[in-house]
C-alpha positions as CSV (number, residue, x, y, z in Angstrom):
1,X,83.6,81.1,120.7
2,X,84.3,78.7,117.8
3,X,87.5,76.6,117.7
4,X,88.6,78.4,114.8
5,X,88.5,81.9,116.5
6,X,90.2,80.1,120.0
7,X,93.4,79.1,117.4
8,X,93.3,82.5,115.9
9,X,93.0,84.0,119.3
10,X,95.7,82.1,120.6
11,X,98.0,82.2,117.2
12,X,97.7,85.6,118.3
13,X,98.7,85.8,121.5
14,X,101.6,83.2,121.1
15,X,102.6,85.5,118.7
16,X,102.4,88.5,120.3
17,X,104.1,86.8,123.1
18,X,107.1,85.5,120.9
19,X,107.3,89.2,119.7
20,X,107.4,90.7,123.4
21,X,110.3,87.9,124.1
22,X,112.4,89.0,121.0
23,X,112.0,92.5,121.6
24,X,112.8,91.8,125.2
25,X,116.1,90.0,124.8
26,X,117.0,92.5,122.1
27,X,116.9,95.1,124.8
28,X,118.8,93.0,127.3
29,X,121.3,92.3,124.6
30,X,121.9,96.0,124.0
31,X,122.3,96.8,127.7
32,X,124.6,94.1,128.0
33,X,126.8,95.8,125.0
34,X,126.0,99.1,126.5
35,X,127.4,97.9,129.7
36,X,130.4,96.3,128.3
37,X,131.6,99.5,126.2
38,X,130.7,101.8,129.5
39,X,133.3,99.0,131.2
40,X,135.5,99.9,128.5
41,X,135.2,103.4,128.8
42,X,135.6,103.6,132.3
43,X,138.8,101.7,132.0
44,X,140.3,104.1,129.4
45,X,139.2,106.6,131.8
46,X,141.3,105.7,134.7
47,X,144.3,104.9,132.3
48,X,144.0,108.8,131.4
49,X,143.6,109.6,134.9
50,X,147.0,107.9,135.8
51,X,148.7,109.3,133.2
52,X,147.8,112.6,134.0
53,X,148.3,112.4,137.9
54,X,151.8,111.2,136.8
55,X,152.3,113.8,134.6
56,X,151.2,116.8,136.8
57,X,153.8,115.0,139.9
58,X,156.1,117.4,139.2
59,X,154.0,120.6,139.9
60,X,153.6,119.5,143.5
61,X,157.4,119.1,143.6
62,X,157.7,122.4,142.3
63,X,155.9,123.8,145.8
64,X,158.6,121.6,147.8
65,X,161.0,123.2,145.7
66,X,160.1,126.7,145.7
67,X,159.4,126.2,150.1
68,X,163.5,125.3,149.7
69,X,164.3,128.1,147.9
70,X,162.7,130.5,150.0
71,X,164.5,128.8,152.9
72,X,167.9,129.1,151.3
73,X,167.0,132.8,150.2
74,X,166.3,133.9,153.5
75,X,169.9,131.9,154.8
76,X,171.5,134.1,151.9
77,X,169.9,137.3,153.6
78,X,170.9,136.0,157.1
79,X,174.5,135.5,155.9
80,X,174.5,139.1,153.9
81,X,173.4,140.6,157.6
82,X,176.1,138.9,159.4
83,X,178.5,139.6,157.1
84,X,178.0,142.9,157.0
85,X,178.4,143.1,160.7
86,X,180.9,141.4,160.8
87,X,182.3,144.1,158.3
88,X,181.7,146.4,160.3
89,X,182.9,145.7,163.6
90,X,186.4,145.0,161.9
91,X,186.3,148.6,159.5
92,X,185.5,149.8,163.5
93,X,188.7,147.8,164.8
94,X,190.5,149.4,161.6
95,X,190.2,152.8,162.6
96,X,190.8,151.7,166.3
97,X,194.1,150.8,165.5
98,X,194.8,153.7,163.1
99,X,193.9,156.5,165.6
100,X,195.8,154.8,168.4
């Protein structure tokens, strides 16, 4: 091998070699822009997450108050049954007293 064709050879390699490193740090440089808009991303993400679980708070209050409204319902019922016993027994005392 000549010393011309060992430059040439090694022109070559060098740069084939300078064209692997460019091509390399290109791709490291768009992964590290990928990485930093995915960052982004995933921080928008969690914002909108927040927001939401704030937003949908009330539904799960609405169970606690619908489980309160049942209770109260059924104490309406409880009072409407009492009270009409109570009715009752004094319509019973009523005609107690008128007969006697």
């Amino acid at each position: 091998m000549s010393d011309a064709q060992l430059y040439r050879d090694w022109g070559l390699w060098l740069t084939l070699a300078g064209v692997l490193v460019v091509v390399a740090a290109a791709l490291l440089i768009w992964i590290a822009i990928l990485a930093r808009s995915i960052a982004a991303n995933a921080t928008r993400a969690l914002r909108a997450a927040e927001q939401i679980r704030a937003n949908t708070q009330p539904i799960w209050a609405l169970a606690a108050t619908n489980a309160a409204a049942g209770e109260v319902l059924e104490a309406a019922w409880s009072i409407e049954r009492h009270a009409a016993q109570v009715a009752d027994v004094l319509e019973g005392h009523g005609r107690g007293a008128a007969s006697a």
